[in-house]
C-alpha positions as CSV (number, residue, x, y, z in Angstrom):
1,X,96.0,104.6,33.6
2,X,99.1,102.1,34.0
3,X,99.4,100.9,37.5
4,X,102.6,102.4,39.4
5,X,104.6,98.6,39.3
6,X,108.3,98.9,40.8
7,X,110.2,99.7,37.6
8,X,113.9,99.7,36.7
9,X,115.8,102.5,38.0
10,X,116.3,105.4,35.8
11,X,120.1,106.8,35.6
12,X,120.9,110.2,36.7
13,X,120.9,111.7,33.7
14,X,118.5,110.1,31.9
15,X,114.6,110.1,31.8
16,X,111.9,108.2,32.7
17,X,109.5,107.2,29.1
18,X,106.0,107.2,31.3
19,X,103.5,109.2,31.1
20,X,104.9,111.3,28.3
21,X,103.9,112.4,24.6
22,X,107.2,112.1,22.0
23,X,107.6,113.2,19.1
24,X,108.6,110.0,17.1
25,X,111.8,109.4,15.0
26,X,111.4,110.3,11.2
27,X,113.9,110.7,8.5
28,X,114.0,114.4,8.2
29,X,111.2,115.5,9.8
30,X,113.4,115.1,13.1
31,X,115.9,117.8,12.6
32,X,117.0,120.3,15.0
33,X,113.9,122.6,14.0
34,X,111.3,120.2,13.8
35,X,112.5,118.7,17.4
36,X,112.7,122.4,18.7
37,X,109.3,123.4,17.8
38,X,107.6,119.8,19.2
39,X,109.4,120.7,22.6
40,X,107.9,124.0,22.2
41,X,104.2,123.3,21.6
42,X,104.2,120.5,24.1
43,X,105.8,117.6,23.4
44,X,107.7,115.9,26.2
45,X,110.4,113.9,24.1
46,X,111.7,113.6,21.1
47,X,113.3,111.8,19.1
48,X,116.2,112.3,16.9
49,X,116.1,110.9,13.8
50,X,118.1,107.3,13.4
51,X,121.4,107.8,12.6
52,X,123.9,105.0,11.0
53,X,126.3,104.4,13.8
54,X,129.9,104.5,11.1
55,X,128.5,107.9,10.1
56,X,129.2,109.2,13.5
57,X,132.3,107.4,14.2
58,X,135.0,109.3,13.0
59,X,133.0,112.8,13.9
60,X,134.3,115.7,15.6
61,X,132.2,117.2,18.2
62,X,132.6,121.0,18.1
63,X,130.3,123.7,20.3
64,X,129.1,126.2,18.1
65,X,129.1,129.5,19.9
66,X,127.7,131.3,17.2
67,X,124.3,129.1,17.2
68,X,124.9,127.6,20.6
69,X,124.3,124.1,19.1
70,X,127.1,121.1,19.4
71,X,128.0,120.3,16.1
72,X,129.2,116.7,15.2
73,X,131.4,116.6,11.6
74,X,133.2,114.8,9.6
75,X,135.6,115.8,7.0
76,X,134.4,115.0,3.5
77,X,136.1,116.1,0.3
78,X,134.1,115.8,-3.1
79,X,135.4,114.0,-5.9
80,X,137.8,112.0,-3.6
81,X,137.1,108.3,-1.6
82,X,136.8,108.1,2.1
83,X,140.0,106.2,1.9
84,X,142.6,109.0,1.0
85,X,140.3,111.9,2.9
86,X,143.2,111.9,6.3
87,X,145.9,112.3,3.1
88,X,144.3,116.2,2.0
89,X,145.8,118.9,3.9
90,X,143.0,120.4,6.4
91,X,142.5,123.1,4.0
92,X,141.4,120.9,1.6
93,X,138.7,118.8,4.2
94,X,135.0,119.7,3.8
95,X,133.5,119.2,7.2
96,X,130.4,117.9,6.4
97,X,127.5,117.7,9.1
98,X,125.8,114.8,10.7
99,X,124.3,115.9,13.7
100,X,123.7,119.2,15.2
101,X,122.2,119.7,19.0
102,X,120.7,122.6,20.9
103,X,121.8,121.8,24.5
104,X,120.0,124.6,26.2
105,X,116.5,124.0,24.6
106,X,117.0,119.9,23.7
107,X,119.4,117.9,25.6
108,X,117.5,116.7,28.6
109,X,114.3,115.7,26.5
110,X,116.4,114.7,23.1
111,X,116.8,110.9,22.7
112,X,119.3,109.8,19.5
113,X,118.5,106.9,17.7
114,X,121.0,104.7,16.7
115,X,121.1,102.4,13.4
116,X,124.0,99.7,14.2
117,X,124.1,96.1,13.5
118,X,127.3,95.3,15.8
119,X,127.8,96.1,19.4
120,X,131.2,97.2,18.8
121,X,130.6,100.4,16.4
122,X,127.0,100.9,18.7
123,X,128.9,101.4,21.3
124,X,131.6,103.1,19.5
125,X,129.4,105.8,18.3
126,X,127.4,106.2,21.2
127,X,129.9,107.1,23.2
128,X,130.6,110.1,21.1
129,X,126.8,111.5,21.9
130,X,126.0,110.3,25.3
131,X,127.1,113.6,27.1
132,X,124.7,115.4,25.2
133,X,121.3,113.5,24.8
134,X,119.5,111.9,27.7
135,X,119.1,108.4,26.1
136,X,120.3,106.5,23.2
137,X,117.6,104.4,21.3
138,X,118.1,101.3,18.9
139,X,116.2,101.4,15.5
140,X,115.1,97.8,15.5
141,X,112.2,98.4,13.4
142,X,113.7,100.8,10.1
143,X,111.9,98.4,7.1
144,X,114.0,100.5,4.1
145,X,116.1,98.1,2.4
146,X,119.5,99.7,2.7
147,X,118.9,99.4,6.8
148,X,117.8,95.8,6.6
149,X,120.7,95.0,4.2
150,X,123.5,96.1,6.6
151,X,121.3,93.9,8.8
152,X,120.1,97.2,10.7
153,X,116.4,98.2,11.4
154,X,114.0,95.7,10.8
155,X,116.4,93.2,10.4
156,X,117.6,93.2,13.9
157,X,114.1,91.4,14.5
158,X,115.2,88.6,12.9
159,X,118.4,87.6,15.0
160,X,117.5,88.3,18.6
161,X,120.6,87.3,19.4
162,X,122.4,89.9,17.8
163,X,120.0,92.7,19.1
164,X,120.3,91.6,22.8
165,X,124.1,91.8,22.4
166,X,123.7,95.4,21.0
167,X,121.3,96.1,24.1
168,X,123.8,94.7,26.7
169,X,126.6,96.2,25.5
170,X,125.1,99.8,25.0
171,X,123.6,99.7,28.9
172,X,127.1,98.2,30.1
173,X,129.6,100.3,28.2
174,X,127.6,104.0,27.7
175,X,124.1,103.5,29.8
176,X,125.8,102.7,33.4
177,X,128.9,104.8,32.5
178,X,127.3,107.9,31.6
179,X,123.9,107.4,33.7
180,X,121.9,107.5,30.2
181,X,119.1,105.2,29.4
182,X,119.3,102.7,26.7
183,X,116.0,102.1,25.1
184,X,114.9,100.0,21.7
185,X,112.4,100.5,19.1
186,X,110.8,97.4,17.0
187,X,108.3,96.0,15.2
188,X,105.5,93.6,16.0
189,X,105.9,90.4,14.2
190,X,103.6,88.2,12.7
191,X,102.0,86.3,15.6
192,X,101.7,87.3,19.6
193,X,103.7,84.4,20.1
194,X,106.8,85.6,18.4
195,X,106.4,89.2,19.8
196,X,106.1,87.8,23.3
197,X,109.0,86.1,22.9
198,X,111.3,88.3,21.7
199,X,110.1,91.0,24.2
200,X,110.7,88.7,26.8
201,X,114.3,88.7,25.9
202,X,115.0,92.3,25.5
203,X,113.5,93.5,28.7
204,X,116.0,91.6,30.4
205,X,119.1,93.3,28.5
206,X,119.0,96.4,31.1
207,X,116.9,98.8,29.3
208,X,114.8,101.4,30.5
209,X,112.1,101.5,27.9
210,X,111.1,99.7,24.8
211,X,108.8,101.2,22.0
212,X,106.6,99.0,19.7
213,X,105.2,100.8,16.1
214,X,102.0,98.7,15.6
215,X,103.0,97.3,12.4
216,X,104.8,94.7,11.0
217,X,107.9,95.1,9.3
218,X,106.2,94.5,5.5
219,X,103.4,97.3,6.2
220,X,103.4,100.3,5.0
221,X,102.5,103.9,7.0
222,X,99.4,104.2,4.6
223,X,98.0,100.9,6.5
224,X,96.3,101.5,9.5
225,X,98.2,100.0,12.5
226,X,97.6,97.0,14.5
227,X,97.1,96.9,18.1
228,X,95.8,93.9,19.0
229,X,99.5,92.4,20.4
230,X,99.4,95.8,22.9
231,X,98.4,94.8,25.8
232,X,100.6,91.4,26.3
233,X,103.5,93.9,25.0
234,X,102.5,96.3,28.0
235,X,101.6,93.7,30.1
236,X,105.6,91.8,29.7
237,X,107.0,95.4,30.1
238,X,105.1,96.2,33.2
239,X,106.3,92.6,34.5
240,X,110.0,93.8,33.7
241,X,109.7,96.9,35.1
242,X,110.3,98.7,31.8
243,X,108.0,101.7,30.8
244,X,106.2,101.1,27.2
245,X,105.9,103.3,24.3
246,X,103.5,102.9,21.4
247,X,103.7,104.3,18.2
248,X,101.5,103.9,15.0
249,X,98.5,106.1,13.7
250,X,98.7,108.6,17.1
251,X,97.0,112.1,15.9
252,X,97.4,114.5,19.1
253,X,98.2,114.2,22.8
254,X,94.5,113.7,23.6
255,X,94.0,110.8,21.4
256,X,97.5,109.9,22.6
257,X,96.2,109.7,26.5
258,X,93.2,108.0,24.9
259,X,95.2,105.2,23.7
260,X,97.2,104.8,26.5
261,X,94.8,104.4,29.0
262,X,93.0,101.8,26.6
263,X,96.0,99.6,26.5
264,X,97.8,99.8,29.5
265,X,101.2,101.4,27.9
266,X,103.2,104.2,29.3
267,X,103.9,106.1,26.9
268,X,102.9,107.4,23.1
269,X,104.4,108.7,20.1
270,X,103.3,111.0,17.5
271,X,104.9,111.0,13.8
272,X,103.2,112.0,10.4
273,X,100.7,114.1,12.4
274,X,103.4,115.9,14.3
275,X,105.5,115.6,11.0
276,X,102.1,118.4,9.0
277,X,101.7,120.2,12.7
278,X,103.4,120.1,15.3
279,X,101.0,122.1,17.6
280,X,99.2,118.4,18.1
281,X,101.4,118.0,21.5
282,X,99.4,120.9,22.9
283,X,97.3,120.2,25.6
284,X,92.9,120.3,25.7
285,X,92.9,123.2,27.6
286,X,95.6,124.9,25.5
287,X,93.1,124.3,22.8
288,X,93.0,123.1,19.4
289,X,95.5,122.6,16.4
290,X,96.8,126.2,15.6
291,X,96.4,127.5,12.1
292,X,99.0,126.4,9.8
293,X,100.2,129.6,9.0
294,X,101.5,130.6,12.5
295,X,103.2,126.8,12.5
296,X,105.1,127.3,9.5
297,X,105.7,131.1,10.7
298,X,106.8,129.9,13.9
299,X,108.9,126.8,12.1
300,X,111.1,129.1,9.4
301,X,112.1,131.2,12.6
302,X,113.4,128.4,14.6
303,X,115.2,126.9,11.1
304,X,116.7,130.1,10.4
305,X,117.9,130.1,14.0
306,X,120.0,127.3,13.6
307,X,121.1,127.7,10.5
308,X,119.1,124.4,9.4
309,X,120.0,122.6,5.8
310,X,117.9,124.7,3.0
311,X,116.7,121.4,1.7
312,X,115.4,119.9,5.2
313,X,113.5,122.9,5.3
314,X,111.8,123.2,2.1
315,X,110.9,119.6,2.1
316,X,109.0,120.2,5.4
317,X,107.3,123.4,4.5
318,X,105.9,120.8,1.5
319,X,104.6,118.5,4.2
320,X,103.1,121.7,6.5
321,X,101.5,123.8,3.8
322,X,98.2,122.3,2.8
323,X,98.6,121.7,-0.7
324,X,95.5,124.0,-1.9
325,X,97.0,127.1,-0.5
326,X,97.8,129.6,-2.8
327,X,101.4,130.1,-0.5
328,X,102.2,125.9,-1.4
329,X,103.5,126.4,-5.1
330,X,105.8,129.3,-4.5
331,X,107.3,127.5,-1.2
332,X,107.6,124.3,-3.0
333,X,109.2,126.1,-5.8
334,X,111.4,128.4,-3.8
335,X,115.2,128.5,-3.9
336,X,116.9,130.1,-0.8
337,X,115.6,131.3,2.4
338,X,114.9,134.6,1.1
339,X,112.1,133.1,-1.5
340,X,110.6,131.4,0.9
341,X,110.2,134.1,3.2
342,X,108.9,136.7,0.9
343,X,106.8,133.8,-0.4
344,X,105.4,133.6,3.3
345,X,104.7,137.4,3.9
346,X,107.4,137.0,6.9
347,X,108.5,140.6,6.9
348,X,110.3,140.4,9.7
349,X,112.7,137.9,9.4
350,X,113.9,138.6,5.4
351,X,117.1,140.1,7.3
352,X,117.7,137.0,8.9
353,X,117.0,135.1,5.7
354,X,119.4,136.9,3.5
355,X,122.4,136.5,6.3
356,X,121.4,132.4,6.9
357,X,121.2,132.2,2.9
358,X,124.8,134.0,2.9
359,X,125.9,131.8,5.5
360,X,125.3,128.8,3.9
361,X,125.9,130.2,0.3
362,X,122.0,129.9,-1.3
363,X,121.3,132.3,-3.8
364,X,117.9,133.9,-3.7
365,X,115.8,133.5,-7.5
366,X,117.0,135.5,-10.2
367,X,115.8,136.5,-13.5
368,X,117.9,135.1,-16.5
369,X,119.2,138.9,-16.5
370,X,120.9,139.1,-13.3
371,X,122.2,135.3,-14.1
372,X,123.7,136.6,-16.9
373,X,125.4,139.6,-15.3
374,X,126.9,137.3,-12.5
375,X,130.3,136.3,-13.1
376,X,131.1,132.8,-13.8
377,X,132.4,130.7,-10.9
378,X,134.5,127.9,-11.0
379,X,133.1,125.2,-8.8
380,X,135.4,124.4,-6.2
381,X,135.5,120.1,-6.3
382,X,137.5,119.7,-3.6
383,X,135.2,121.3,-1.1
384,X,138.1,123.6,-0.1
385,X,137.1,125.2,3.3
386,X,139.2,129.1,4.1
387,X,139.5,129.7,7.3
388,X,141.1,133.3,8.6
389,X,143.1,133.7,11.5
390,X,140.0,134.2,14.2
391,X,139.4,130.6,12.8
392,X,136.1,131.6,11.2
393,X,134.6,128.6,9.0
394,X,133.5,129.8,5.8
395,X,130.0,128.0,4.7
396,X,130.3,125.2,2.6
397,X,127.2,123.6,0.3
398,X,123.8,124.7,1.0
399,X,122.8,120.8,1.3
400,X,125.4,119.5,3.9
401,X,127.6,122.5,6.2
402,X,128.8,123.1,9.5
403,X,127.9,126.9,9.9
404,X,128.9,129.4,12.5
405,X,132.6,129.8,14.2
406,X,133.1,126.1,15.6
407,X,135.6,125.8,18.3
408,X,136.8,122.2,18.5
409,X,135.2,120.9,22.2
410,X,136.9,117.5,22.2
411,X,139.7,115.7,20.4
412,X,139.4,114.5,17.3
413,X,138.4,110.8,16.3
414,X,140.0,109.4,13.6
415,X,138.1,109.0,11.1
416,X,136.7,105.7,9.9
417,X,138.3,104.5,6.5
418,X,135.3,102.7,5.3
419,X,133.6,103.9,2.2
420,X,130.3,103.7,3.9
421,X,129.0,107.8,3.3
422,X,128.0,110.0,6.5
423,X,124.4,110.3,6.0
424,X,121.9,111.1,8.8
425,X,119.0,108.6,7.6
């Protein structure tokens, strides 16, 4: 076990990264669902997944009293440019969703990760979350090209400079003034040397935590992770007085106490494994993984819940669903809730399918009969959104929608006018 070292304070509001489990950031496998169910086999943390910090500026944040989430949207229109989006009348304005949260069941464990290559819109867009979430967490690690183009992720690693600044500014402007943590994610890099160094220099920006994925920023999931360059990183953290977080190849919450009492870190995240089954948080004496079917049972319940995006959820059912069993095909192939359901032998909640599917406008199979008897709708290409005087939201596309009756929380932000899209990466 680490050795209890004096460590930086933790803010009031935030939480302290030792000793615990997380489940690690991934592009969609960290949705409300899949963060939901972590918390509820075990996990101790989680981790949104990183989200670009201009597709949150501009957001509204709304409380969402029909699935007692805080919504954060955007308006969007389809077929017209960011630019001219504040010229549509508000009937006219798609709001299209970027983040959703579940304060009652996620806050105080929920850390968003931020992708931001200036301190300015980091801040900016932090500010917007920090009430909600008990930490905000810099990607400095993302190795996709379109993050290390905009001279996010990976790149970050690269111009320590500019990564401090981020750092500083985050802890100054949002960590000390809403008593949040500010934490940061990287990479090793090639030699022990350069780690050390860089290291060195972030622990001294005011963080609370800093997490190292055991790969360099060429390598690839598929390679088995390096952890050689651990224990200096633990060793510089414990020094600092800020906890340490590994992440790379880390199967359950055994092997994950395994690891860290081998090399001295705090802390330990969990990703693909987490990502197929989610019971791997669960404790030794809580036994072993839980058949897949009760995971996936137990996952379409809490996505239907919350009203999650039909395709988030169908591309993790593919990742859940061992890919011999006779239910994989059907799931995989599946168009709405309903399918998926029925395709599950999940009785109980086909109700609650068909009303989420209505909700969000998915249409269940349908033989080339009942297409035909449907009648033809005109797509609507502006993404017009009716609202009716109780200031009900109709559902907009399956793929991106703010669901439920939202009541606007906090006042506007202006949208941002540049044409960068609001994606949740």
């Amino acid at each position: 076990m680490t050795s209890l070292a004096p460590h930086v304070p933790i803010p009031k509001h935030g939480v302290d990264y030792r000793g615990k489990v997380v489940l690690a950031p991934m592009v969609r496998s960290g949705e409300l669902p899949s963060r939901l169910l972590a918390l509820k086999y075990g996990a101790d943390l989680v981790w949104g997944p990183e989200t670009v910090d201009r597709s949150l500026i501009g957001c509204t944040r709304h409380a969402n009293p029909h699935l007692q989430t805080v919504d954060f949207t955007r308006p969007t229109a389809n077929g017209v440019s960011q630019s001219h989006i504040d010229q549509l009348p508000p009937e006219q304005r798609h709001q299209s969703l970027i983040y959703r949260i579940h304060p009652a069941r996620e806050s105080a464990r929920l850390i968003f990760q931020l992708g931001t290559s200036r301190p300015d819109t980091a801040v900016a867009a932090a500010k917007l979350v920090a009430r909600d979430v008990a930490g905000i967490d810099v990607n400095s690690g993302c190795p996709k090209p379109f993050s290390m183009k905009g001279g996010m992720g990976a790149a970050l690693l690269k111009d320590p400079d500019r990564l401090c600044a981020i750092l500083r500014a985050l802890v100054t402007e949002v960590g000390q003034v809403y008593e949040i943590g500010i934490s940061v994610k990287i990479r090793i890099l090639e030699t022990a040397e350069e780690t050390r160094a860089l290291v060195e220099r972030l622990v001294k920006t005011g963080i609370t935590g800093l997490t190292v994925h055991c790969r360099t920023t060429p390598m690839r999931p598929r390679e088995r992770a390096i952890r050689q360059q651990l224990r200096m990183i633990a060793g510089v953290c414990r020094e600092a007085g800020i906890a340490c977080v590994m992440n790379g190849d880390v199967e359950s919450r055994e092997h994950a106490q395994a690891l860290m009492e081998e090399f001295g870190v705090d802390g330990a995240m969990i990703a693909t494994a987490a990502e197929k089954n989610p019971s791997c948080f669960r404790t030794k004496a809580e036994g072993k993984l839980l058949d897949w079917r009760e995971v996936v049972g137990e996952y379409v319940k809490t996505a239907l819940e919350v009203h999650n995006k039909w395709g988030n959820t169908k591309y993790l059912l593919g990742q859940m669903i061992p890919g011999k069993q006779s239910a994989y095909r059907p799931v995989t192939q599946s168009k709405s809730y309903e399918d998926v359901v029925k395709a599950l032998e999940l009785e109980t909640l086909i109700n609650m399918a068909r009303d989420v599917d209505h909700a969000l406008q998915i249409r269940p199979r349908e033989s080339k009969a009942e297409s035909k008897k449907r009648p033809n709708e005109v797509p609507n290409l502006m993404g017009d959104v009716k609202r009716s005087k109780e200031n009900t939201s109709d559902a907009s596309e399956a793929t991106d929608s703010s669901e439920g009756k939202l009541q606007v929380f906090s006042t506007a932000i202006t949208p941002s006018r540049s044409s960068v899209p609001a994606l949740t990466i």
